[in-house]
C-alpha positions in Angstrom: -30.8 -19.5 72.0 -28.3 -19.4 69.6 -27.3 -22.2 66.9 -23.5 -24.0 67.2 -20.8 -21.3 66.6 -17.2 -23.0 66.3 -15.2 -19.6 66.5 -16.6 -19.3 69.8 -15.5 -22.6 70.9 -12.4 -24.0 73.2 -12.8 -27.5 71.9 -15.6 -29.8 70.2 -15.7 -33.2 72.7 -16.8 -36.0 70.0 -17.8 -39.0 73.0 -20.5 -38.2 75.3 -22.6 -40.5 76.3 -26.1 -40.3 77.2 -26.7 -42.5 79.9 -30.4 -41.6 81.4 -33.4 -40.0 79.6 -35.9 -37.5 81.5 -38.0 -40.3 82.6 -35.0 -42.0 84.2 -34.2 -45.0 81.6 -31.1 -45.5 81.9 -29.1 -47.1 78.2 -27.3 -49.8 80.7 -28.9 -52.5 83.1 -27.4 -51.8 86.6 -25.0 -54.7 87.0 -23.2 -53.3 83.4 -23.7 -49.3 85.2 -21.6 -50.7 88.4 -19.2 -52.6 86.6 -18.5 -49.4 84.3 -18.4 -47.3 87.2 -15.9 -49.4 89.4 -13.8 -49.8 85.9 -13.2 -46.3 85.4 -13.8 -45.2 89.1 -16.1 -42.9 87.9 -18.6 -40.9 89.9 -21.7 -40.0 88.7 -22.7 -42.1 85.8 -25.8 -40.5 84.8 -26.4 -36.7 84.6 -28.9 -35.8 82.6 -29.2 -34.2 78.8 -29.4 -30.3 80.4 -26.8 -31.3 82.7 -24.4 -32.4 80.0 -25.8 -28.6 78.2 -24.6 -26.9 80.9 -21.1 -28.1 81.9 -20.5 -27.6 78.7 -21.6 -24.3 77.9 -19.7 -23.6 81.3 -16.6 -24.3 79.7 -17.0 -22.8 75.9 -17.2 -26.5 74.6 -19.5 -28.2 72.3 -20.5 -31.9 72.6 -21.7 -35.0 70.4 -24.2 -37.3 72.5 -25.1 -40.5 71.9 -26.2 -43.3 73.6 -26.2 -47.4 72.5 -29.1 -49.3 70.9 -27.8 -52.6 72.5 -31.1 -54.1 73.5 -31.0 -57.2 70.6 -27.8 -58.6 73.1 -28.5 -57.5 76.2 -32.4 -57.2 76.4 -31.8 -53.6 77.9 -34.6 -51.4 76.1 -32.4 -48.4 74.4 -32.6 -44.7 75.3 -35.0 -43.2 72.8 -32.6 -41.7 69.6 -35.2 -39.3 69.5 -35.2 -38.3 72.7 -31.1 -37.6 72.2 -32.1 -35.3 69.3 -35.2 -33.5 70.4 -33.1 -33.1 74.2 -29.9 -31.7 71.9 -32.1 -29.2 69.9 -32.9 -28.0 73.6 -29.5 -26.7 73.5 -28.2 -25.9 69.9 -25.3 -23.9 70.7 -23.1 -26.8 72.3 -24.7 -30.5 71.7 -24.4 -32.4 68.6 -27.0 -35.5 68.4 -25.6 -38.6 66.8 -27.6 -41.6 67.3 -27.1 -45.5 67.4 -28.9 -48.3 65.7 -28.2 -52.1 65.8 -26.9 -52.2 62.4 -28.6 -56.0 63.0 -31.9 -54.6 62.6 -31.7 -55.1 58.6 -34.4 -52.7 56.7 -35.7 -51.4 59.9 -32.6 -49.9 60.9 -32.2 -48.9 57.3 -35.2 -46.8 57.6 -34.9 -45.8 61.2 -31.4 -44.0 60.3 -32.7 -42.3 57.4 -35.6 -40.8 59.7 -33.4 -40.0 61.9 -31.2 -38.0 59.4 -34.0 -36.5 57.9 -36.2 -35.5 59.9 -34.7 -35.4 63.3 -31.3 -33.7 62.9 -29.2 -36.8 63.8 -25.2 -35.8 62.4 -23.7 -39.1 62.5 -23.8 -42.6 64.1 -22.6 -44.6 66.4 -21.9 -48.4 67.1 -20.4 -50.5 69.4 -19.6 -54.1 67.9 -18.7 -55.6 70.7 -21.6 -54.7 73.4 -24.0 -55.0 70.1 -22.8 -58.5 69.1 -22.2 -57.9 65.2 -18.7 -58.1 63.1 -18.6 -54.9 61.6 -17.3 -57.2 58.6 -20.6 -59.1 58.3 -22.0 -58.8 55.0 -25.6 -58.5 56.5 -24.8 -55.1 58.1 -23.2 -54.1 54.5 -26.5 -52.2 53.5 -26.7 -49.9 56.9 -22.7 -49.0 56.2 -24.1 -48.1 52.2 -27.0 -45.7 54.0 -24.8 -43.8 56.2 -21.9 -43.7 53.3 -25.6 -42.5 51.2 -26.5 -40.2 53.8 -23.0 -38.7 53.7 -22.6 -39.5 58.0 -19.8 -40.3 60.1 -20.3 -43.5 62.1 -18.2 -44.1 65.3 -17.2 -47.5 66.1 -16.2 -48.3 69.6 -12.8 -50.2 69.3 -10.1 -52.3 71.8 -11.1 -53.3 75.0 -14.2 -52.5 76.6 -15.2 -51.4 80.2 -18.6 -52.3 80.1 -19.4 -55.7 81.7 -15.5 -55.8 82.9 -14.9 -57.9 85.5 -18.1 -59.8 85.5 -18.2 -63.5 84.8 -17.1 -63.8 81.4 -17.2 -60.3 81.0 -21.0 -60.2 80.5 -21.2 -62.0 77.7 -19.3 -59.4 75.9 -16.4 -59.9 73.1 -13.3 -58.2 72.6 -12.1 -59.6 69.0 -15.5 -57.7 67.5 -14.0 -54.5 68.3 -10.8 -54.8 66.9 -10.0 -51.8 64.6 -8.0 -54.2 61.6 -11.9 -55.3 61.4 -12.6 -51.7 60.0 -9.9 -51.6 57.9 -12.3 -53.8 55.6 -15.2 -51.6 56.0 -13.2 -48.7 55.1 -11.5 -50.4 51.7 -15.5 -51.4 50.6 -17.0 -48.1 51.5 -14.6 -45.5 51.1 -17.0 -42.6 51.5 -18.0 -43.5 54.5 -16.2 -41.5 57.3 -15.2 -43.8 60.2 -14.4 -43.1 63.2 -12.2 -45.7 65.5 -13.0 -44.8 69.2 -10.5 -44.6 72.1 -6.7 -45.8 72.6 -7.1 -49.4 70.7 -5.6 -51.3 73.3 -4.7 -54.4 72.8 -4.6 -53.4 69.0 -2.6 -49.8 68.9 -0.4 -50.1 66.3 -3.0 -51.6 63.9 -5.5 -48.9 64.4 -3.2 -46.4 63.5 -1.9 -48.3 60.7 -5.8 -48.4 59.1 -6.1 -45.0 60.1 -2.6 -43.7 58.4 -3.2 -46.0 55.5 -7.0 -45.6 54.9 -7.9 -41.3 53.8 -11.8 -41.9 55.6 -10.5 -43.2 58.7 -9.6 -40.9 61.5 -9.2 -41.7 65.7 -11.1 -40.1 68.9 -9.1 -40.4 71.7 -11.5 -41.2 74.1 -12.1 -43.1 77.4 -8.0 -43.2 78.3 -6.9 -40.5 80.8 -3.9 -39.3 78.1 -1.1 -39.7 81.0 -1.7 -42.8 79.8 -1.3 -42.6 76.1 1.2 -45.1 74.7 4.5 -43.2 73.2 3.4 -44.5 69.8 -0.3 -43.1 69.8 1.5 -39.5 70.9 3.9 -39.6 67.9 1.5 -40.3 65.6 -0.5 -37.1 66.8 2.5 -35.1 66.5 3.1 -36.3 62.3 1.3 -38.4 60.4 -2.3 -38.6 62.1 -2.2 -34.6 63.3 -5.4 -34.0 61.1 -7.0 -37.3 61.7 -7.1 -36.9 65.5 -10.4 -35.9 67.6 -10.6 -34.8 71.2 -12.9 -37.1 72.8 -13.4 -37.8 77.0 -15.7 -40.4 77.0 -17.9 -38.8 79.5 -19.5 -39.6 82.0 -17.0 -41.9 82.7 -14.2 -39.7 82.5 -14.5 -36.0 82.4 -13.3 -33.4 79.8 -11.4 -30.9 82.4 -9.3 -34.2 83.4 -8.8 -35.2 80.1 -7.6 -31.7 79.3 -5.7 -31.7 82.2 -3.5 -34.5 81.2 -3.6 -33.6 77.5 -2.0 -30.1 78.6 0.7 -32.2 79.8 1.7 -34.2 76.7 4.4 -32.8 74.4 2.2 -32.3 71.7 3.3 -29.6 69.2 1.5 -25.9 69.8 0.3 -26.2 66.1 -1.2 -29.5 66.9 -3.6 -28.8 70.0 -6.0 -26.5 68.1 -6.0 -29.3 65.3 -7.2 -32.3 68.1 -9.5 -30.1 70.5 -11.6 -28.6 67.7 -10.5 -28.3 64.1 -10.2 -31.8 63.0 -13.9 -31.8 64.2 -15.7 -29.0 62.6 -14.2 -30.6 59.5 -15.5 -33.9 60.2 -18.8 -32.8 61.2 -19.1 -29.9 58.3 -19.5 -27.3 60.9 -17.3 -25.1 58.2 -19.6 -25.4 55.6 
């Protein structure tokens, strides 16, 4: 099969979630799954790794998978990192392994992301402070941000409000403030070589994340996990000018699929020479695909 071509491709989806291995572990305990699902309406929540391969490759797309290491605050064991990678080298030509690491996990993690870079193919990182109960401006997760900024590795940080463990009591335990984005705006001033990714619509905190992203040069915004009918008017006029290079087409899937979150992008008034910019080329520079 052939490697990742991004000439040949409609668009490069930078938020897919793996939610269940081949051995059926699933990254979320079932009361988190249902709440996600009933949150988003979703319908299925778990296709597989070849699944993921196949819709697609169906569709001329390429995706970066990832699930959540978020077993130190829920007690939820974590999909395998290596499975992601050795399940995304089953399909080179249209997945992109990231993996995830409790940034918590001190010299542990430290090591566990450099094997995982090295050895495993892993292209980036991903976090989510909120569900992994850390501040992203702790000082004791400093030397994880100084590997991946080492290891030259964009890290995605979930940001704004969350779906998972919505509507539960308390909301599962889970906190909001962790996730929001003017938190990275100090990561990105300490580590400025360190390309970071703020994940979806920020809502309640729009504005400020795309005030970090327009102020800080290694900051940049996936759009994922909003249906883009609903983007707010500022978010669409910051794609149109000032952010057009620093926007990434993400769907958040499973919980919200890429053909409806092309459908509604299609409907935005985005300019023409602005489309190709979100749905792929902003990506392949991000991810040195054109190098």
């Amino acid at each position: 099969m052939p490697g990742l071509d991004p000439a040949g491709l409609a668009a490069i989806d930078v938020h897919v979630h793996v939610e269940v291995d081949d051995y059926g572990h699933t990254a979320l305990s079932q009361d988190l799954l249902d709440a996600s699902a009933k949150y988003f309406k979703a319908g299925e929540r778990t296709p597989t790794v070849d699944q993921i391969a196949q819709m697609y490759r169906e569709r001329s797309m390429a995706a970066v998978i990832f699930t959540v290491d978020i077993e130190r605050a829920t007690g939820q064991p974590p999909i395998s990192n290596t499975f992601v990678a050795e399940a995304a080298q089953r399909h080179p030509d249209v997945l992109i392994p990231f993996a995830s690491i409790d940034p918590a996990r001190g010299r542990a993690g430290i090591d566990a992301a450099r094997d995982l870079a090295a050895n495993h193919g892993a292209r980036g990182f991903k976090l989510h402070p909120s569900v992994q109960g850390f501040d992203p401006t702790d000082p004791a997760v400093y030397p994880f941000y100084e590997t991946l900024a080492e290891l030259g590795l964009p890290v995605i940080f979930h940001t704004g409000q969350t779906g998972i463990g919505a509507g539960m009591p308390g909301g599962g335990g889970i906190k909001l403030a962790l996730s929001n984005p003017m938190l990275l705006d100090q990561v990105a001033a300490d580590f400025p070589d360190l390309p970071i990714v703020m994940a979806h619509p920020s809502f309640p905190w729009q504005d400020e994340a795309l005030a970090v992203a327009t102020h800080k040069a290694n900051v940049w915004i996936d759009l994922s996990g909003w249906a883009p009918k609903y983007f707010p008017p500022n978010l669409v006029r910051y794609t149109n000018s000032l952010l057009q290079d620093k926007m990434l087409f993400g769907s958040d899937f499973p919980v919200i699929t890429p053909d409806r979150w092309l459908k509604d992008f299609d409907e935005l008034e985005i300019k023409p020479e602005v489309r190709p910019k979100v749905l792929k080329d902003n990506a392949v520079r991000l991810l040195g695909l054109d190098r």
